[in-house]
C-alpha positions in Angstrom: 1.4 -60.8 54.7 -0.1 -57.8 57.1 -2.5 -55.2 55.5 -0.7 -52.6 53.9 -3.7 -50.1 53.0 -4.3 -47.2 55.4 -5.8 -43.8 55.4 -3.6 -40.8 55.2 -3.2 -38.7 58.4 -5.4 -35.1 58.1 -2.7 -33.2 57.8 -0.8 -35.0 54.5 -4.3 -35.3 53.1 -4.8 -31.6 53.5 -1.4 -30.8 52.0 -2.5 -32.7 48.7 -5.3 -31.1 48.7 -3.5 -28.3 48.9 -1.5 -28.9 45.8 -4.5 -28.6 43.9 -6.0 -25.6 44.8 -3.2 -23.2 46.1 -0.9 -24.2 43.4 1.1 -20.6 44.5 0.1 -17.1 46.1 -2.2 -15.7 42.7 -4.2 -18.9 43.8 -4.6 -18.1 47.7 -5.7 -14.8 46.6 -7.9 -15.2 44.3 -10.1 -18.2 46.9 -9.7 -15.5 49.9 -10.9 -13.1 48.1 -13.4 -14.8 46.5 -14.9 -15.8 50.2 -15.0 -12.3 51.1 -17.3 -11.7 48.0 -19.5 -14.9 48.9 -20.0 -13.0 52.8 -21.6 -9.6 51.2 -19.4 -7.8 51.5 -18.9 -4.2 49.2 -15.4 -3.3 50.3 -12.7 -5.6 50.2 -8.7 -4.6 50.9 -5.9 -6.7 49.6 -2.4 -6.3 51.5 1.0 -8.3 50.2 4.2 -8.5 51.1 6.8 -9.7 48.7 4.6 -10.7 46.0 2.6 -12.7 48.7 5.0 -14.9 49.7 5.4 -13.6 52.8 1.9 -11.9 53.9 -1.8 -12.2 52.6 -4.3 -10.2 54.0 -7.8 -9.7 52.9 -9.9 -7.4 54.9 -13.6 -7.4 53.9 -16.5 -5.6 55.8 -18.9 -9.3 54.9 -21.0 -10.8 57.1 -18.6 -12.2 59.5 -18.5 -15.6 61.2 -19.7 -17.2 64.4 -17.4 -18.4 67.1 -18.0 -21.9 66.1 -18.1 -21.1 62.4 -14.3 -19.3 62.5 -13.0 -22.9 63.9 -15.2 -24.9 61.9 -13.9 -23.5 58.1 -10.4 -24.7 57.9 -12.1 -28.5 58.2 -11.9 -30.2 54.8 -15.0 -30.0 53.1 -16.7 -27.5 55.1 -18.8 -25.2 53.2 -22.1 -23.0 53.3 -23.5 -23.6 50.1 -24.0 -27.1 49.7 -26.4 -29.0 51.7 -27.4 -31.9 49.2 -26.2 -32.9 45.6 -28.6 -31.0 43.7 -26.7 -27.9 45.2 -24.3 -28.7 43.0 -26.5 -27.5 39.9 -27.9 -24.3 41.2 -24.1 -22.7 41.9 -24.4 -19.1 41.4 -21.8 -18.3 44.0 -17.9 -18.5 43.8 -16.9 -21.0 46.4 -18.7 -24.1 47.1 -15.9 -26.9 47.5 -15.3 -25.9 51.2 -11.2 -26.9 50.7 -9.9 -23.8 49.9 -9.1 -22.4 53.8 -7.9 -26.1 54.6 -5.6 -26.2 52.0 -4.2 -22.7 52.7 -4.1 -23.7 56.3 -2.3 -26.7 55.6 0.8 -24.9 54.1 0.6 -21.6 55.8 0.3 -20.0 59.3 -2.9 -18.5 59.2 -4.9 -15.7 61.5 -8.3 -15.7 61.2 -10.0 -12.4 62.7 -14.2 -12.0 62.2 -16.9 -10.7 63.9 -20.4 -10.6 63.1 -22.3 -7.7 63.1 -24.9 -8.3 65.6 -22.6 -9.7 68.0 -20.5 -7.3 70.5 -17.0 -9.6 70.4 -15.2 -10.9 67.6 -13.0 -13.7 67.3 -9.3 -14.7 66.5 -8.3 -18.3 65.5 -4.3 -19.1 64.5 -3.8 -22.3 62.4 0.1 -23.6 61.6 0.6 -25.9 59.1 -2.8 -28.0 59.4 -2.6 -28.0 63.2 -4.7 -25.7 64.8 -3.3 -23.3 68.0 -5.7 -21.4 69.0 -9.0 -19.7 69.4 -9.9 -16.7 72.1 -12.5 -13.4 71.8 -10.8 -10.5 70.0 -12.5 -7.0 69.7 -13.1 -6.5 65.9 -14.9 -4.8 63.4 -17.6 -6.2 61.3 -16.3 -8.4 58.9 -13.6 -10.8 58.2 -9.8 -10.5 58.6 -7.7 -13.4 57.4 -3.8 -12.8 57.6 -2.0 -15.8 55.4 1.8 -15.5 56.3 4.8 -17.9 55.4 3.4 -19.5 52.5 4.9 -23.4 51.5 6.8 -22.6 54.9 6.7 -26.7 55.8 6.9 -28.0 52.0 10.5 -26.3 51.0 10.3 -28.0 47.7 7.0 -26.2 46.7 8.6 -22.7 47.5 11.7 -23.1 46.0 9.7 -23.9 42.3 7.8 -20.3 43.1 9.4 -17.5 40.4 10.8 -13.8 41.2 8.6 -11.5 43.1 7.6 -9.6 39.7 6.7 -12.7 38.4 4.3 -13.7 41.1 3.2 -10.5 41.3 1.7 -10.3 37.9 -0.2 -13.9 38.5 -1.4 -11.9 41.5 -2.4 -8.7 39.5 -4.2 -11.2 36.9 -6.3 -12.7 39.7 -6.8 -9.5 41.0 -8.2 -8.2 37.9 -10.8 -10.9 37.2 -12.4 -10.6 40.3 -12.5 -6.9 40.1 -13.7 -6.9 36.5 -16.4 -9.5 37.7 -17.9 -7.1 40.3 -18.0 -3.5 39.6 -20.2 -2.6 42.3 -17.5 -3.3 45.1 -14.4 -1.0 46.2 -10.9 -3.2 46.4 -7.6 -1.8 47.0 -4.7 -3.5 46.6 -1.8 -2.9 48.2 1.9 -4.2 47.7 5.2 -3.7 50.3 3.6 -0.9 51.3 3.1 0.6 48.1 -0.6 1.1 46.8 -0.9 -0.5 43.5 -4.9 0.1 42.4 -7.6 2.0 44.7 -10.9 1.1 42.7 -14.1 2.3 43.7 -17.7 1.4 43.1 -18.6 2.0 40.0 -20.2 0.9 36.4 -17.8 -1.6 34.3 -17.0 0.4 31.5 -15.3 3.0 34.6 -14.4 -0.2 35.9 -12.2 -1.5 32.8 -11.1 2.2 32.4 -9.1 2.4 36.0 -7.8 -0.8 35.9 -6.3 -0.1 32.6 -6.1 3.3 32.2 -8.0 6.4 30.8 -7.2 5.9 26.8 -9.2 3.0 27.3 -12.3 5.0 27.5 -12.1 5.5 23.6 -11.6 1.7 22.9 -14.4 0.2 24.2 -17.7 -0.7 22.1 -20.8 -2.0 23.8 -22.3 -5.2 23.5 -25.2 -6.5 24.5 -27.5 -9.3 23.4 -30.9 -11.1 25.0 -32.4 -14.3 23.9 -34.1 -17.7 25.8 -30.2 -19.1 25.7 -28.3 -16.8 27.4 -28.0 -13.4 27.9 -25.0 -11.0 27.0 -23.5 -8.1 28.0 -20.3 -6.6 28.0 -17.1 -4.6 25.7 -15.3 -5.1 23.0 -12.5 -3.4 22.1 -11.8 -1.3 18.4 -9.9 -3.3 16.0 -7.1 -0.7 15.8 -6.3 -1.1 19.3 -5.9 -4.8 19.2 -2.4 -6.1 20.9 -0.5 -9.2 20.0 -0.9 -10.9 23.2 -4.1 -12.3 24.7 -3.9 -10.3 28.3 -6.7 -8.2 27.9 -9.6 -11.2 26.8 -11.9 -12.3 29.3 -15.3 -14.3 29.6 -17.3 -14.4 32.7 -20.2 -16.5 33.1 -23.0 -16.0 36.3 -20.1 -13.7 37.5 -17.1 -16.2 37.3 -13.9 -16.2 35.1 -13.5 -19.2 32.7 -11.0 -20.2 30.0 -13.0 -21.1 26.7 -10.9 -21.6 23.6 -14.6 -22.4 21.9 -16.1 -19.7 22.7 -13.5 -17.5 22.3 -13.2 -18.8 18.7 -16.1 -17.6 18.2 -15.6 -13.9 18.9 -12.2 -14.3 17.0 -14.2 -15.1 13.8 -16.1 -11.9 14.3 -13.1 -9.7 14.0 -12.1 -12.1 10.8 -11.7 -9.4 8.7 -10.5 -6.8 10.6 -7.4 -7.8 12.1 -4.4 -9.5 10.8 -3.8 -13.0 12.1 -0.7 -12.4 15.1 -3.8 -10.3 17.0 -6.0 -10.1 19.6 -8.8 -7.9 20.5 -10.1 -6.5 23.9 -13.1 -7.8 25.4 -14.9 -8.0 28.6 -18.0 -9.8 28.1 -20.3 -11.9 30.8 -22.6 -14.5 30.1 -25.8 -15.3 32.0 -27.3 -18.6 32.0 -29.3 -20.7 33.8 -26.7 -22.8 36.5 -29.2 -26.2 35.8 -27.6 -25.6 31.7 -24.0 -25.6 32.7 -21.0 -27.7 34.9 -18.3 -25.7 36.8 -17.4 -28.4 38.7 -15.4 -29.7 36.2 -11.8 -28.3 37.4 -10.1 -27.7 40.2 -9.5 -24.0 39.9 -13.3 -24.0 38.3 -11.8 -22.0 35.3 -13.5 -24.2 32.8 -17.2 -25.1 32.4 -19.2 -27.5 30.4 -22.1 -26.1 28.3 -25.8 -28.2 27.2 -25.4 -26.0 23.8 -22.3 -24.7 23.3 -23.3 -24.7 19.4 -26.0 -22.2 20.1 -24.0 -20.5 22.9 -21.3 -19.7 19.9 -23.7 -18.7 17.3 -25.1 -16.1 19.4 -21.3 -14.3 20.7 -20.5 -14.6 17.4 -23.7 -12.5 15.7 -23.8 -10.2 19.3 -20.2 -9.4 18.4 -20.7 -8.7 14.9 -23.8 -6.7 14.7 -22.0 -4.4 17.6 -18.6 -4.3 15.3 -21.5 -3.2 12.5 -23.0 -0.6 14.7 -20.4 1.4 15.2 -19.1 1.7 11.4 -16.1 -0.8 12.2 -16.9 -2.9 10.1 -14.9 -2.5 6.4 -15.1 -0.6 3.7 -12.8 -1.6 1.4 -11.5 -4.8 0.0 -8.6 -6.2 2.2 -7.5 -8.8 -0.6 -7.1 -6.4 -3.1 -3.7 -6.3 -5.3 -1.0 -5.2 -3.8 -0.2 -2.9 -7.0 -3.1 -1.0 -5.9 -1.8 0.2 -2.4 -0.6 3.1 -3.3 -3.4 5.0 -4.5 -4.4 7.7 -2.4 -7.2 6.7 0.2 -9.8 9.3 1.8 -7.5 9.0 5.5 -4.3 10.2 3.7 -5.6 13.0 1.6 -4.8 15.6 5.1 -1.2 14.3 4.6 -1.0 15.3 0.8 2.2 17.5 -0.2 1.5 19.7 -3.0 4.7 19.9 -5.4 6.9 22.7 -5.4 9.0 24.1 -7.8 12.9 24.2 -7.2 15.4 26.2 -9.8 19.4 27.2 -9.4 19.1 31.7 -9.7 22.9 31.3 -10.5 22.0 29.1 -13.5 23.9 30.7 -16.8 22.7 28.9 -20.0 25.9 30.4 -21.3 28.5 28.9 -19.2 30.6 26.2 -20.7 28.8 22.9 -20.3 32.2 21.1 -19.2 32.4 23.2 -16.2 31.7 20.6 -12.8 28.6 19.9 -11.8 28.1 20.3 -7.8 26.5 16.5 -7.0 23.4 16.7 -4.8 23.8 15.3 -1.3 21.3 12.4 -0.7 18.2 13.0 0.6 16.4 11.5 3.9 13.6 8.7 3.0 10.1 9.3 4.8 9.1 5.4 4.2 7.5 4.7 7.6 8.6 7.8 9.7 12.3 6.7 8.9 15.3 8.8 7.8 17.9 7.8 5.5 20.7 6.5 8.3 24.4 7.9 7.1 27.2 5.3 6.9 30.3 6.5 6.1 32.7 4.5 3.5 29.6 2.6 1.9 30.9 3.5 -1.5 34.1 1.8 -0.8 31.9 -1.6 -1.3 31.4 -0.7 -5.3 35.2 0.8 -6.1 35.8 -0.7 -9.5 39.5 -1.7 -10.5 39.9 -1.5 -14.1 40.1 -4.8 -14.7 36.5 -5.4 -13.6 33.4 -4.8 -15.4 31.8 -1.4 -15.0 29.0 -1.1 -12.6 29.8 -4.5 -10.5 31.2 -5.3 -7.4 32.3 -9.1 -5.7 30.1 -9.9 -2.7 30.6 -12.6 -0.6 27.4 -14.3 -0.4 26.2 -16.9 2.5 25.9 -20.8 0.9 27.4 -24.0 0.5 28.3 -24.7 -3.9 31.5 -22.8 -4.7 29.9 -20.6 -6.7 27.7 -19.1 -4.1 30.5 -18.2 -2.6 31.8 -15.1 -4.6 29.3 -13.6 -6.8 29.1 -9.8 -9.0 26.6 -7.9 -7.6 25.5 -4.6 -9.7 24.6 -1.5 -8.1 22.0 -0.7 -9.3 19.3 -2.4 -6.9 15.8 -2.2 -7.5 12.5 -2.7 -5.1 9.9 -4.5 -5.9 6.5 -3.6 -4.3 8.4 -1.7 -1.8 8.7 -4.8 0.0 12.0 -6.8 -1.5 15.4 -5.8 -2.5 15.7 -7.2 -6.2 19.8 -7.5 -7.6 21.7 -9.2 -10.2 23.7 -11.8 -9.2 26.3 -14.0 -11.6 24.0 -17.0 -11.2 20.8 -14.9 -11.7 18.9 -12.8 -9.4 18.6 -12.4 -6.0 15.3 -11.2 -3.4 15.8 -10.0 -0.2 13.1 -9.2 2.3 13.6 -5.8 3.5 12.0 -6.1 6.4 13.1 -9.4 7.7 16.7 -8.4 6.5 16.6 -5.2 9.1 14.8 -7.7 11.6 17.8 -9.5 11.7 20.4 -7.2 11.5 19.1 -5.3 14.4 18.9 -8.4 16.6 22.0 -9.5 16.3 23.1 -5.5 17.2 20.8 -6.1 20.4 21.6 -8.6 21.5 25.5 -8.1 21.6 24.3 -5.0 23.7 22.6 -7.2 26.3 25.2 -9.7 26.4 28.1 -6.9 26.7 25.7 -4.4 28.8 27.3 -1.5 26.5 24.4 -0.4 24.5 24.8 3.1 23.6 22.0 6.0 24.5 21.3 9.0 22.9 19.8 11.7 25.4 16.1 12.8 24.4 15.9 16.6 24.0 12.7 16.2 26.2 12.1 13.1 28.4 8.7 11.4 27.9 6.8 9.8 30.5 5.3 6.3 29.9 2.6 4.9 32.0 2.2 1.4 32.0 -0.6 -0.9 33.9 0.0 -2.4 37.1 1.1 -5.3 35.7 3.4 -4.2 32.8 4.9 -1.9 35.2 6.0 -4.9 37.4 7.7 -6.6 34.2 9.0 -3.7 33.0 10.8 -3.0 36.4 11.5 -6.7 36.3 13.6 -5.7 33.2 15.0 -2.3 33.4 18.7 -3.4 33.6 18.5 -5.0 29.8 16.3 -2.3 28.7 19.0 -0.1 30.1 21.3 -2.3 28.0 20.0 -2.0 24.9 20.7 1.6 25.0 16.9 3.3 27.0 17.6 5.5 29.4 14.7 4.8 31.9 14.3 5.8 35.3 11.2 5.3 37.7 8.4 8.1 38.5 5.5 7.5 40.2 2.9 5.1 40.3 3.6 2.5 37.3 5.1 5.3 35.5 8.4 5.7 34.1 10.2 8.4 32.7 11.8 7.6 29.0 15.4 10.4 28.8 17.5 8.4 26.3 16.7 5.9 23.1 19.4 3.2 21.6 21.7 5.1 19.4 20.6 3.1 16.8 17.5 4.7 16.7 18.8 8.2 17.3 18.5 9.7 13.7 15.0 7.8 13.3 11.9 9.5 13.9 10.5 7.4 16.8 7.8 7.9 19.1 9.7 7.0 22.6 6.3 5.8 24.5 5.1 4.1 21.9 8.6 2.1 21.2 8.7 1.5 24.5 5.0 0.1 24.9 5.4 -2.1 21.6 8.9 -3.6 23.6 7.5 -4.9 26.5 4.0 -6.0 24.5 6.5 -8.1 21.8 8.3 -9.3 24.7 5.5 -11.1 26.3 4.4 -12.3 23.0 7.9 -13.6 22.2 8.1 -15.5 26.2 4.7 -17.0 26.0 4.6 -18.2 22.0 8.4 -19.3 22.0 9.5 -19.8 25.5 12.2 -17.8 25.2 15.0 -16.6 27.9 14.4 -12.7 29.0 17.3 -11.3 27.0 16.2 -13.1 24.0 12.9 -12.5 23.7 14.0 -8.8 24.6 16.5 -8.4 21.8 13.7 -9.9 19.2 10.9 -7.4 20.6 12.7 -4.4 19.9 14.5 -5.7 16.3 10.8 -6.4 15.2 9.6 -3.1 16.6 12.4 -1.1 15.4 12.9 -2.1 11.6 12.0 -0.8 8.9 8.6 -2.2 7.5 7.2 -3.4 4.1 5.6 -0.6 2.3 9.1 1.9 3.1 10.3 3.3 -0.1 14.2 3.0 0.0 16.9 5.1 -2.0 19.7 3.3 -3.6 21.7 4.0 -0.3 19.8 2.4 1.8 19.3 -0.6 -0.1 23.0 -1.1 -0.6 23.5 -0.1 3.2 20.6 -2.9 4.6 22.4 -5.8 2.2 26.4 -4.6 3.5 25.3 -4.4 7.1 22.7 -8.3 6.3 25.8 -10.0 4.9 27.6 -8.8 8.1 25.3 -10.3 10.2 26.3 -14.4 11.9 22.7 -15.7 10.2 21.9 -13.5 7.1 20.1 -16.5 5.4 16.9 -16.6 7.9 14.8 -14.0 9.7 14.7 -14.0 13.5 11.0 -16.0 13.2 13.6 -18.9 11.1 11.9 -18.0 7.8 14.2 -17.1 4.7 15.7 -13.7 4.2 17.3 -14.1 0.7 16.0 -16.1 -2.4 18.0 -16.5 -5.3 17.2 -17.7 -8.7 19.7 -19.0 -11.6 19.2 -18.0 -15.1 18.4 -22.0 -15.6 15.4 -21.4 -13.1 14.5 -18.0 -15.8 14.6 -20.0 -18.7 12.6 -22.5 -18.0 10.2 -19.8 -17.0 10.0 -18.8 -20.8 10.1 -22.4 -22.0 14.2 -21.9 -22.9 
């Protein structure tokens, strides 16, 4: 039998390679862009064309390269920062594998444009697919130009798994972010089909995080900053009351470079323990400075993770850095957050501006004469200010409790969802009661039964919604005055990504500007509500991320749950009798009344056995 072992041609190995480290255009990016940073240089420009599938180009004014230098970096393996193994433990720069313009090479057609300054002539290499095809002297400027064009253009498989342009585009934005974030002192511009997407100048982090995410941001941010033999800390946090419920704004540098830490970012997690309820996540920008002999990058092929001599110590010290900053700035509670529940409605120190004094009302045409059995004029129902919400009309909702003679007084037959014939028809008074503002308590013919406002609405609403998407006939009613939302880069790109389902659950949304939109109609649903538009909208496409990344689910999905939970009404809203008996007609409508849209119950019910034994009966 003949030898069947033999070494891969160059160019198949360099497409393996590839695999690893350009794994789509965010990954190309983020390595050329990191090699501009590794050759000095202070401004660095970013240029894509359809989401970088088509074009990458980073300029950078760096140090340049040599004529035999410009050849000699797409070999595998080349590199100028490691000359023996013990490099490999003093790493304070970004790249140091010397695969990353192979591996691009090897699946793209690449131009390669530098000059050095002290030399007169620059040069111009092309590269196709591994195989190099040419090299001649170019008049340049100082610097480096690297054109990337064509990505995956020889492995057809690999492009076809690539996602929309939005979606690459916000892996590309991410990228784009860390590096910026990680060096404040250099300009970047980024700039996208001709559009220009950031312009960032030179400047301190704190104006750093504020143009990348936008001016409010300047009120967020808390200082931190903490020095000891270990490591040394420095950075923001953001204020509790800002905190999202997605993990897009979190990020840990250390000597400079991202990393993904779930230990670590326990540990600032725990700081915030009692500040923030459980579904979410604070802002922080924090970098870590250690000695490079105490840690391992090398560990992963994107070098995201790293491994730590004392993490133990490492998280102690986030942890108290975090805490004592949280401290300094009076974030830190006042009050007892486990306190009963019976006590939320006293009046707290924040609420006492809101404080309506009582006013006296009286009937002038009142005649304590007139004969008592004359007709009384019935009040018309008042609007409920539970949450900023009022009281939504239905017409004919009395029909539900017309009483026949024959039937007791006060009762009414509702069909109720279950399996036993006698949860099929059961009285329901009408007389409903809340309990804690929270549930809907009634009296059933087996017992009683609790609904969860909240999750009730929840439902309700997302059922609504998402007939809208599916039929693309969700009504709008026109805002008396537009409002204008701006998003970040990256939101903007998914919110354009969505427009025609936001469109279809009844927004009226146009584009204005640089990531700005312009808000001119709500969902009719919504109409009589009083609803901040820009905040509605923000909250939608912040709970639609959440819902994609926790539960995978499709766009118009996680859409329709996004704005149900954003829309309904919340525990702690007072509710007339109207409204109660509105919620339970339009929640036994529904296709799923028994379970919320998260797959937890919406109704409990308890027989009068289930009472009795209560009292020992």
């Amino acid at each position: 039998m003949s030898d069947i072992i033999q070494l891969l041609p160059e160019s198949v190995a360099n497409q393996i390679a590839a695999g690893e480290v350009v794994q789509r255009p965010a990954s190309a990016v983020k390595e050329l862009m990191e090699n501009a940073i590794d050759a000095g240089a202070n401004k660095i420009q970013l240029i894509l064309k359809d989401a970088g599938k088509g074009l990458i180009q980073v300029i950078d004014n760096g140090c340049g390269m040599s004529v035999k230098d410009a050849r000699k970096c797409f070999e595998r393996h080349a590199t100028s920062k490691v000359r023996k193994a013990e490099d490999l433990f003093a790493i304070r720069t970004m790249g140091f594998r010397g695969e990353a313009m192979a591996s691009i090479a090897a699946i793209s057609q690449v131009e390669l444009k530098t000059r050095r300054h002290e030399d007169e002539l620059g040069t111009l290499v092309c590269v196709e697919g591994s195989t190099f095809i040419s090299q001649e002297p170019v008049a340049a400027v100082a610097g480096t130009s690297i054109c990337v064009k064509n990505l995956f253009f020889n492995t057809p498989a690999r492009r076809n798994f690539l996602k929309s342009n939005p979606a690459e585009m916000r892996h590309i934005v991410d990228e784009f972010q860390r590096i910026t974030l990680a060096n404040p002192a250099i300009s970047f511009s980024l700039n996208h089909d001709g559009l220009e997407v950031y312009r960032l100048p030179a400047s301190s982090l704190k104006q750093r995080i504020v143009h990348l995410f936008g001016n409010n941001y300047n009120e967020r941010l808390i200082p931190v900053e903490e020095e000891t033999t270990i490591i040394n800390l420095k950075g923001f946090i953001g204020k509790p009351q800002f905190a999202k419920k997605t993990r897009g704004e979190q990020f840990f540098f250390v000597n400079n470079r991202y990393i993904k830490d779930s230990y670590l970012n326990h540990a600032l997690n725990k700081a915030y323990e009692d500040l923030l309820a459980e579904d979410n996540f604070p802002l922080y920008v924090l970098f870590i400075d250690i000695d490079p002999a105490k840690i391992d990058v090398n560990v992963h092929p994107t070098k995201t993770e790293i491994k730590y001599l004392d993490e133990k110590s490492i998280y102690a010290i986030i942890h108290s850095a975090v805490k004592r900053s949280l401290g300094r700035f009076n974030i830190s509670p006042t009050i007892d957050f486990d306190q009963e529940s019976a006590f939320s409605g006293m009046i707290s120190p924040k609420s006492l501006d809101e404080i309506v004094p009582p006013s006296i009302s009286f009937n002038p045409d009142f005649n304590p004469f007139a004969n008592d059995s004359a007709p009384v004029e019935k009040s018309s129902v008042g609007s409920y200010q539970g949450g900023g919400r009022q009281q939504q009309q239905t017409k004919n909702w009395g029909s539900l409790y017309e009483i026949s003679e024959s039937q007791p007084a006060e009762q009414v037959k509702m069909e109720l969802p279950g399996n036993g014939p006698e949860a099929q028809y059961a009285p329901v008074q009408k007389q409903l009661m809340q309990l804690h503002n929270k549930y809907i308590i009634s009296q059933i013919k087996s017992g009683l039964m609790l609904i969860d406002q909240q999750a009730a609405h929840e439902r309700i609403l997302y059922e609504r919604f998402s007939i809208n998407l599916e039929d693309r006939k969700g009504a709008s009613q026109q805002s008396l005055f537009p409002q204008t939302v701006t998003l970040s880069p990256n939101d903007y790109e998914l919110a354009k990504s969505l427009l025609d389902d936001i469109k279809s659950l009844g927004f009226e949304v146009r584009e204005f500007g640089k990531n700005t939109l312009v808000i001119e109609g709500i969902p009719v649903d919504l109409g009589s509500n009083q609803v901040n538009e820009t905040q509605l909208f923000e909250h939608l496409i912040e709970g639609f991320k959440n819902s994609q990344q926790d539960l995978k689910l499709g766009k118009r999905d996680a859409l329709a749950r996004s704005m149900a939970r954003n829309s309904a009404i919340k525990s702690g809203t007072v509710l007339g009798q109207e409204e109660m008996n509105m919620l339970i007609e339009q929640l036994f409508a529904c296709k799923a009344p028994n379970f919320s849209i998260s797959g937890k119950p919406v109704i409990q019910t308890m027989t009068m056995n289930e009472v009795d034994k209560k009292f020992d009966k």
